[in-house]
Chimera marker file (.cmm) of the C-alpha trace (Angstrom):
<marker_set name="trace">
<marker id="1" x="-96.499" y="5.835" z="-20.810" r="1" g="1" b="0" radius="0.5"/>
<marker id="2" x="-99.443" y="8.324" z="-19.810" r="1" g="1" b="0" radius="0.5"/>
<marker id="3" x="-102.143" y="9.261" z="-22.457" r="1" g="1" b="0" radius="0.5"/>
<marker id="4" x="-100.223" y="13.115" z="-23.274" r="1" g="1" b="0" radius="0.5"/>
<marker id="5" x="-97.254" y="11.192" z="-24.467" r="1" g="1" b="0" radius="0.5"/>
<marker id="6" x="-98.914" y="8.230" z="-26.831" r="1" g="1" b="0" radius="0.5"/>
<marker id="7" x="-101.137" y="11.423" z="-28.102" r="1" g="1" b="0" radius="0.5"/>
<marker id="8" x="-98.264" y="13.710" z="-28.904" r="1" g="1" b="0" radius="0.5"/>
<marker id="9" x="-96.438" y="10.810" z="-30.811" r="1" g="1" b="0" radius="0.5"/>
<marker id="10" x="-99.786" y="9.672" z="-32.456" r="1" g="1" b="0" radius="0.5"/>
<marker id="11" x="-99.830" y="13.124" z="-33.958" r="1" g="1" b="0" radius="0.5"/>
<marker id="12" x="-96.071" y="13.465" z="-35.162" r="1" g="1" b="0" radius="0.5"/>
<marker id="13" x="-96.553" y="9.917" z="-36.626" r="1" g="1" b="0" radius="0.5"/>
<marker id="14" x="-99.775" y="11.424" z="-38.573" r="1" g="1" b="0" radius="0.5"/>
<marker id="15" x="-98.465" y="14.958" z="-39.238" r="1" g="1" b="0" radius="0.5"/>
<marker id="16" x="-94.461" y="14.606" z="-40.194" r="1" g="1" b="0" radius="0.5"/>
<marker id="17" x="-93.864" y="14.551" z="-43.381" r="1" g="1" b="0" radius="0.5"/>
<marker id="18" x="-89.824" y="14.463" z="-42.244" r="1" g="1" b="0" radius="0.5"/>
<marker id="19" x="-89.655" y="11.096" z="-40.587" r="1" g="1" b="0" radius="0.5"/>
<marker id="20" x="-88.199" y="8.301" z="-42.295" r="1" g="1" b="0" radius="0.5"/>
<marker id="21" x="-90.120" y="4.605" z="-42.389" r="1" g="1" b="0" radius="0.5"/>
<marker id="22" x="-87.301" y="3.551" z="-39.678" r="1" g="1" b="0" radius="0.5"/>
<marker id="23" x="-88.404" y="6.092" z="-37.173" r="1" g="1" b="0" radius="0.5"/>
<marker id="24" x="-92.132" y="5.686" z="-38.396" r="1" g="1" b="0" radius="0.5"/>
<marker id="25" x="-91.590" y="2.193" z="-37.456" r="1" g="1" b="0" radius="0.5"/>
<marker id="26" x="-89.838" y="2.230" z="-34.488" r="1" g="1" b="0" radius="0.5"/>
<marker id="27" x="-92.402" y="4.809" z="-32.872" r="1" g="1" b="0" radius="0.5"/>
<marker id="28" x="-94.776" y="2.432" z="-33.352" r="1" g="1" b="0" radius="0.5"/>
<marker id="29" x="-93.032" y="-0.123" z="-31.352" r="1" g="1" b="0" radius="0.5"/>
<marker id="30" x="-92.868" y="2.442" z="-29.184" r="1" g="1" b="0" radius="0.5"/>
<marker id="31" x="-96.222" y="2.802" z="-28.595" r="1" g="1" b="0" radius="0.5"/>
<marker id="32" x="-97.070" y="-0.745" z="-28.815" r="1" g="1" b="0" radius="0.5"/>
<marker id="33" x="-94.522" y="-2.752" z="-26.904" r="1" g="1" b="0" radius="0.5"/>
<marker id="34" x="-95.511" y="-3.307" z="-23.014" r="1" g="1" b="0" radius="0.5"/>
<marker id="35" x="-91.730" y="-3.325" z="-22.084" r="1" g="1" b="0" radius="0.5"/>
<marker id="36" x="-91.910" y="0.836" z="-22.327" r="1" g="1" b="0" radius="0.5"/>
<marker id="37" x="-94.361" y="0.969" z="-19.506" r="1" g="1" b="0" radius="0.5"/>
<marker id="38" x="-92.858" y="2.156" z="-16.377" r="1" g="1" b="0" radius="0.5"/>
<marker id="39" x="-92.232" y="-0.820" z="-13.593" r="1" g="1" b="0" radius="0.5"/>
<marker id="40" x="-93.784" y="-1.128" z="-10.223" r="1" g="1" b="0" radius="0.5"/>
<marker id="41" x="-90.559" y="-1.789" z="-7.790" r="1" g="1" b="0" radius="0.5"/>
<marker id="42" x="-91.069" y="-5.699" z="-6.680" r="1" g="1" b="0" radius="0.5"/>
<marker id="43" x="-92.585" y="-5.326" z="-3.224" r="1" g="1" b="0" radius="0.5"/>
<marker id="44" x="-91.615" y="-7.861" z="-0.156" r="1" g="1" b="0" radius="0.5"/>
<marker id="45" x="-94.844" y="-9.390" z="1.139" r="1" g="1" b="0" radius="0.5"/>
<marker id="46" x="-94.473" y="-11.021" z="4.542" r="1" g="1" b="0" radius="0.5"/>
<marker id="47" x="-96.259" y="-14.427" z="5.171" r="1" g="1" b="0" radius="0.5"/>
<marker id="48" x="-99.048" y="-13.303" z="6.696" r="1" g="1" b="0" radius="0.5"/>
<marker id="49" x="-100.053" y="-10.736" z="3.666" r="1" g="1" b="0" radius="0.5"/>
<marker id="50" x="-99.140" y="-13.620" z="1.230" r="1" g="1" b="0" radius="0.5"/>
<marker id="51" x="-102.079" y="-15.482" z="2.973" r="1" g="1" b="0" radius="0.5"/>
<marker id="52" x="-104.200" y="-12.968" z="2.483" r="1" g="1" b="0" radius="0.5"/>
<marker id="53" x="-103.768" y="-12.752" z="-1.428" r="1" g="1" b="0" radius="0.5"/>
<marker id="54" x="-104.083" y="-16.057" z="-1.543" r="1" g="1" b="0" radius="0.5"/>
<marker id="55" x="-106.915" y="-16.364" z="0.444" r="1" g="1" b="0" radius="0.5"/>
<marker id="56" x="-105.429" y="-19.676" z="2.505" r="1" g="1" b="0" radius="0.5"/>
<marker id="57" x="-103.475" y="-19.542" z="6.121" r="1" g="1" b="0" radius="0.5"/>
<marker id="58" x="-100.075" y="-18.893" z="7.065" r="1" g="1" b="0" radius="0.5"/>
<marker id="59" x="-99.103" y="-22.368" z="7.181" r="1" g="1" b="0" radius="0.5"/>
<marker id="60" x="-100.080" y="-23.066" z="3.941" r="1" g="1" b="0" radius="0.5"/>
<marker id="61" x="-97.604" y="-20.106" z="2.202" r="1" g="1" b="0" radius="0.5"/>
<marker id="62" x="-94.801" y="-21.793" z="4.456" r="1" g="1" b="0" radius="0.5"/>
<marker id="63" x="-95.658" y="-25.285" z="2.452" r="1" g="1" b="0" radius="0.5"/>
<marker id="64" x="-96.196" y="-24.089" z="-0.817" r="1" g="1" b="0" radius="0.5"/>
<marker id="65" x="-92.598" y="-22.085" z="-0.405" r="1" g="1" b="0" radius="0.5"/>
<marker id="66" x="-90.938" y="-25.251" z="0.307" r="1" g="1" b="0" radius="0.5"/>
<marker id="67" x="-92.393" y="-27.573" z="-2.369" r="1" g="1" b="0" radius="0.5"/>
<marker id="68" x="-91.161" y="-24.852" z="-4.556" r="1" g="1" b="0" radius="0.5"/>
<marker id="69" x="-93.953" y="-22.746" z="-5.994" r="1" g="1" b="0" radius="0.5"/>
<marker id="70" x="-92.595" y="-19.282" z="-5.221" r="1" g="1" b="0" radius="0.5"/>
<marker id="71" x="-89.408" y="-18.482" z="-3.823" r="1" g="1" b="0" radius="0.5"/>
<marker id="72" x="-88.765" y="-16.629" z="-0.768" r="1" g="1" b="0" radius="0.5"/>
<marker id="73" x="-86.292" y="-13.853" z="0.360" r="1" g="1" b="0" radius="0.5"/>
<marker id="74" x="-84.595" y="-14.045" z="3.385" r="1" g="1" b="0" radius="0.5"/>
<marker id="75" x="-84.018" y="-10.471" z="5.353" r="1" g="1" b="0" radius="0.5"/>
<marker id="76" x="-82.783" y="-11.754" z="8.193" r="1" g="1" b="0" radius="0.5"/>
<marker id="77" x="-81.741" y="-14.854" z="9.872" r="1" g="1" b="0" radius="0.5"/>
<marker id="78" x="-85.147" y="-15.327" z="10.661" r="1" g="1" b="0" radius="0.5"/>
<marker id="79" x="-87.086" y="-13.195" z="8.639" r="1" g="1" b="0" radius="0.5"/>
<marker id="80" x="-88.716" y="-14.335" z="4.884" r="1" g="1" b="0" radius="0.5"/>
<marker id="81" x="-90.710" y="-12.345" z="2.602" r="1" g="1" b="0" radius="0.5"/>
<marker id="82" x="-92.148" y="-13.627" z="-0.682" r="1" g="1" b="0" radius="0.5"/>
<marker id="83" x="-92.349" y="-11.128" z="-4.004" r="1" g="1" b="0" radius="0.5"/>
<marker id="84" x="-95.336" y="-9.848" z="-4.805" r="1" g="1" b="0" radius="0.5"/>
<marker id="85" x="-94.942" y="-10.182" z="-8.648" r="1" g="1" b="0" radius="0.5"/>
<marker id="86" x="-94.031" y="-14.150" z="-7.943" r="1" g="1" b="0" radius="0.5"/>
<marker id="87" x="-97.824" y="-14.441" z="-5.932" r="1" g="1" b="0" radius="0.5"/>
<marker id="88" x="-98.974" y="-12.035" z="-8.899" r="1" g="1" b="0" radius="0.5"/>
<marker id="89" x="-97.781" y="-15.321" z="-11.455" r="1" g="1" b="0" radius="0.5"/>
<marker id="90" x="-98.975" y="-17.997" z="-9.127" r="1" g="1" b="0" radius="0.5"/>
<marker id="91" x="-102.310" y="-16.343" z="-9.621" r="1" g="1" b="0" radius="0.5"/>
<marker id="92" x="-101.906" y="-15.165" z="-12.916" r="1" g="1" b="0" radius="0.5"/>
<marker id="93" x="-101.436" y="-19.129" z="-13.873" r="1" g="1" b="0" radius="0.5"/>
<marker id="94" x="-103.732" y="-20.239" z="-11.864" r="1" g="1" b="0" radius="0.5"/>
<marker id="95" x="-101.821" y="-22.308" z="-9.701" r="1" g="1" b="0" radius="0.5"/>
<marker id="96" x="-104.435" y="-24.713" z="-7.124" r="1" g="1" b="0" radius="0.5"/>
<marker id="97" x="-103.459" y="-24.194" z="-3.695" r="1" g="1" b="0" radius="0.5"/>
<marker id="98" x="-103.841" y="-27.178" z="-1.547" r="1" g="1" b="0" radius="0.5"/>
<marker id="99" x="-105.870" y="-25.824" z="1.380" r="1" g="1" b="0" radius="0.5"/>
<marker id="100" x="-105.259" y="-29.275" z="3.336" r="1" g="1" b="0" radius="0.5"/>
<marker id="101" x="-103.914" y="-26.991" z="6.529" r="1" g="1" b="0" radius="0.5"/>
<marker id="102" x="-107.141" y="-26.401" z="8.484" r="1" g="1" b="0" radius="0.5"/>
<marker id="103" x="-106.815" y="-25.235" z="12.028" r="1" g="1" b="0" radius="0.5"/>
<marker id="104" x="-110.479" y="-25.946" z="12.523" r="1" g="1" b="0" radius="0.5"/>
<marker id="105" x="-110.146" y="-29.745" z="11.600" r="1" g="1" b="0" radius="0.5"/>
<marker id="106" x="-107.849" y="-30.500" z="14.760" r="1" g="1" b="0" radius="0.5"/>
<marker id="107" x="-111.312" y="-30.888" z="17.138" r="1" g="1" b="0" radius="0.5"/>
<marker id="108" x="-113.442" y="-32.547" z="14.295" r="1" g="1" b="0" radius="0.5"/>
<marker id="109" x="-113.639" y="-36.398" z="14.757" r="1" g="1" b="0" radius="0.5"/>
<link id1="1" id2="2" r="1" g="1" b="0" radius="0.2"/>
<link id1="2" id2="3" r="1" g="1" b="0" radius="0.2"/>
<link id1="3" id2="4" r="1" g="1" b="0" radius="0.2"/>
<link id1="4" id2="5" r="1" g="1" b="0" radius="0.2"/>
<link id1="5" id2="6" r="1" g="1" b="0" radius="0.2"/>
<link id1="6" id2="7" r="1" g="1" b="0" radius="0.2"/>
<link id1="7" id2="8" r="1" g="1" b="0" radius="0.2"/>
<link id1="8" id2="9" r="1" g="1" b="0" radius="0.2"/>
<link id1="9" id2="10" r="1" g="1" b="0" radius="0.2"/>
<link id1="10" id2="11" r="1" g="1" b="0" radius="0.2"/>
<link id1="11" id2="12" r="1" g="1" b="0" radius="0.2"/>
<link id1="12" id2="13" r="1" g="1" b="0" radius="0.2"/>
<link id1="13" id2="14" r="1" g="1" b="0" radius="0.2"/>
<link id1="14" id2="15" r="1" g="1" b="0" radius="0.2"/>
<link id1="15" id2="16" r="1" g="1" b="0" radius="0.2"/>
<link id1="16" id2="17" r="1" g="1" b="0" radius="0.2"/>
<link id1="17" id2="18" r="1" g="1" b="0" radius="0.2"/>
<link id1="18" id2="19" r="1" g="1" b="0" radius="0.2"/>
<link id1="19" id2="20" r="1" g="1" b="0" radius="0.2"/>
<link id1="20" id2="21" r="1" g="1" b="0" radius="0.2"/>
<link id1="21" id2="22" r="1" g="1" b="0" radius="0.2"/>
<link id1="22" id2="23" r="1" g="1" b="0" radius="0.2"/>
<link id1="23" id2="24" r="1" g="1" b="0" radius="0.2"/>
<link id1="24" id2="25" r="1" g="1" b="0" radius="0.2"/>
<link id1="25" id2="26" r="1" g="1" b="0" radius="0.2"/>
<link id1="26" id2="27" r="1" g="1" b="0" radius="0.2"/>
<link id1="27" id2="28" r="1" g="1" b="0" radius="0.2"/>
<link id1="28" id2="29" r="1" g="1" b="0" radius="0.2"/>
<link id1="29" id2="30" r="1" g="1" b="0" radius="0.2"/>
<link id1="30" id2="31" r="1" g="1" b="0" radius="0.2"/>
<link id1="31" id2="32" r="1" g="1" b="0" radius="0.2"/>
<link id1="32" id2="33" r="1" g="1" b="0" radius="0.2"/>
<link id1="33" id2="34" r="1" g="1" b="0" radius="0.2"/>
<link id1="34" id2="35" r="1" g="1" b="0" radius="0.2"/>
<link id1="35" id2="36" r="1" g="1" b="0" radius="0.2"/>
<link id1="36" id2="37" r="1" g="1" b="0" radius="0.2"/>
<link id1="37" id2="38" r="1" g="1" b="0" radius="0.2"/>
<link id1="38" id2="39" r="1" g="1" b="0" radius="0.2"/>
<link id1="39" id2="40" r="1" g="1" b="0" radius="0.2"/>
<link id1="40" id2="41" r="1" g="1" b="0" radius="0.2"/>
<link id1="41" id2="42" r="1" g="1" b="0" radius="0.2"/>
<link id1="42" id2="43" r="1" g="1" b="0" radius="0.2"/>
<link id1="43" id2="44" r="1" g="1" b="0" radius="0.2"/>
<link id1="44" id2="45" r="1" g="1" b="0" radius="0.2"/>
<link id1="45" id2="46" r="1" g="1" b="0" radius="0.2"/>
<link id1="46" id2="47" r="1" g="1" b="0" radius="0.2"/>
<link id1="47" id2="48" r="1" g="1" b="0" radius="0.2"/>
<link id1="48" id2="49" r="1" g="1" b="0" radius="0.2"/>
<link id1="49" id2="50" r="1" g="1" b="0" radius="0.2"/>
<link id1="50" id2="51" r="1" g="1" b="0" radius="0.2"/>
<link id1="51" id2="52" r="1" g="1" b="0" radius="0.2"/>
<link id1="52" id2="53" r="1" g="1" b="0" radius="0.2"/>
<link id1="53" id2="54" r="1" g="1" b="0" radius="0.2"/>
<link id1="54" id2="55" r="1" g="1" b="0" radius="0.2"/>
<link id1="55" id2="56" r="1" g="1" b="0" radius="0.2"/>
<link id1="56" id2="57" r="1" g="1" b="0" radius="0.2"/>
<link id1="57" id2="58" r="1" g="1" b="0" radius="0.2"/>
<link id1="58" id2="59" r="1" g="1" b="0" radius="0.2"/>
<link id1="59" id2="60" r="1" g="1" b="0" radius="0.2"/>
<link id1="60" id2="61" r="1" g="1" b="0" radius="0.2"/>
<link id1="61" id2="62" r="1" g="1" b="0" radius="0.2"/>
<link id1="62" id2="63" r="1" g="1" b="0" radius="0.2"/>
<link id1="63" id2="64" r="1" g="1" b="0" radius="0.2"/>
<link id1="64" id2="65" r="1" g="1" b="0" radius="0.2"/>
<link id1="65" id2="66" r="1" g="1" b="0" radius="0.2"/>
<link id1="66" id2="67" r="1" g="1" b="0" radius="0.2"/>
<link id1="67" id2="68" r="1" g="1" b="0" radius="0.2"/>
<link id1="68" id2="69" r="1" g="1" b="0" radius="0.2"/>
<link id1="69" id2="70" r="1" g="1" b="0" radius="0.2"/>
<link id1="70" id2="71" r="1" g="1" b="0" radius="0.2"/>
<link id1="71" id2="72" r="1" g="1" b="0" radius="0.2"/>
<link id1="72" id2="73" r="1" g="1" b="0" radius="0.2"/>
<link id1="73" id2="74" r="1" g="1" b="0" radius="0.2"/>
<link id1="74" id2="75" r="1" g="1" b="0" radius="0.2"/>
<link id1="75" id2="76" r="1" g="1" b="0" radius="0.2"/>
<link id1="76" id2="77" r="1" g="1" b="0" radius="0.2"/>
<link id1="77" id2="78" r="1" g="1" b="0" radius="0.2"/>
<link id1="78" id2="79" r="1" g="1" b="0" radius="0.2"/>
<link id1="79" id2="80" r="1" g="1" b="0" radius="0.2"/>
<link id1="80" id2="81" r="1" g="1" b="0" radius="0.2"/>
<link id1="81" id2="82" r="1" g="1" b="0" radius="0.2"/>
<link id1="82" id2="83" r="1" g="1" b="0" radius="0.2"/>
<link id1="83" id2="84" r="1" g="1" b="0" radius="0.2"/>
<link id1="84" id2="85" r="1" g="1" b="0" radius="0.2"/>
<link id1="85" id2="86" r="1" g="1" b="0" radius="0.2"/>
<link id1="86" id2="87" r="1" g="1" b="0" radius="0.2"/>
<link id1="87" id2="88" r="1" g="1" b="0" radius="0.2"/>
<link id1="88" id2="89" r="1" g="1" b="0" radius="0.2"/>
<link id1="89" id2="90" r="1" g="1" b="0" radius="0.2"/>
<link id1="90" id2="91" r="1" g="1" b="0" radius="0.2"/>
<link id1="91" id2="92" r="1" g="1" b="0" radius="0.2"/>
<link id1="92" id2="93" r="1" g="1" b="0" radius="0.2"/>
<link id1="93" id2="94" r="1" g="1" b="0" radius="0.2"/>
<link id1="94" id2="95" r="1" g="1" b="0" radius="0.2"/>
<link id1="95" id2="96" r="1" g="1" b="0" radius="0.2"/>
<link id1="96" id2="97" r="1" g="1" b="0" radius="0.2"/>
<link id1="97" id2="98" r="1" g="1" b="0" radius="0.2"/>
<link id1="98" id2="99" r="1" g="1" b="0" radius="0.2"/>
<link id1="99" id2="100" r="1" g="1" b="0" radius="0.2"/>
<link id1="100" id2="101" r="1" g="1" b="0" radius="0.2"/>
<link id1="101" id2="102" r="1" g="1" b="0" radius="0.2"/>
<link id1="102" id2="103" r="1" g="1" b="0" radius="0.2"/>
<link id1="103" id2="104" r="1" g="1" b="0" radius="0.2"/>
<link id1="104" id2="105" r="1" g="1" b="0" radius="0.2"/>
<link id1="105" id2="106" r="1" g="1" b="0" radius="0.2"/>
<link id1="106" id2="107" r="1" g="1" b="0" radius="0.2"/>
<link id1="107" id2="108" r="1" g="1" b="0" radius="0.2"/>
<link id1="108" id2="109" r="1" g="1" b="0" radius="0.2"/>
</marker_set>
């Protein structure tokens, strides 16, 4: 809800003498309640921009989707994506990523 609307409602809550305590009431959960606010569609993120978010490699989305942390959308036979709003709660809870997967540590003995 933009800034026009939560004024304009502000004021008839303020300045009408007409509404009953119901509707008093319920425009104030109306203006309060999150679940009002308008919804970003879910986007897809493919592997690659996963790892990015998560600042960790590719390999390391492809374990953490099959130990279960996030689950991932198939497109295609071979395509996967992973929703954004599931990497959004991984962070959001502050899920640690094991970063064991180094490509660098292959060479070091």
């Amino acid at each position: 809800m933009n800034e026009i609307t939560k004024n304009i409602i502000k004021c008839a809550l303020d300045n009408d003498n007409t509404m009953t305590e119901t509707e008093r009431a319920e425009a104030m959960d109306f203006l309060t309640l999150p679940h009002h606010e308008p919804r970003e569609p879910d986007r897809l993120l493919t592997f690659k921009e996963t790892a990015a978010m998560l600042s960790v490699h590719e390999k390391t989305v492809w374990s953490m989707a099959r130990s279960g942390k996030f689950n991932v959308v198939a497109i295609s036979a071979k395509g996967r994506r992973v929703r954004l709003s599931e990497i959004r709660k991984l962070m959001a809870d502050g899920v640690q990523v094991n970063r064991s997967y180094c490509p660098t540590r292959k060479n070091a003995s």
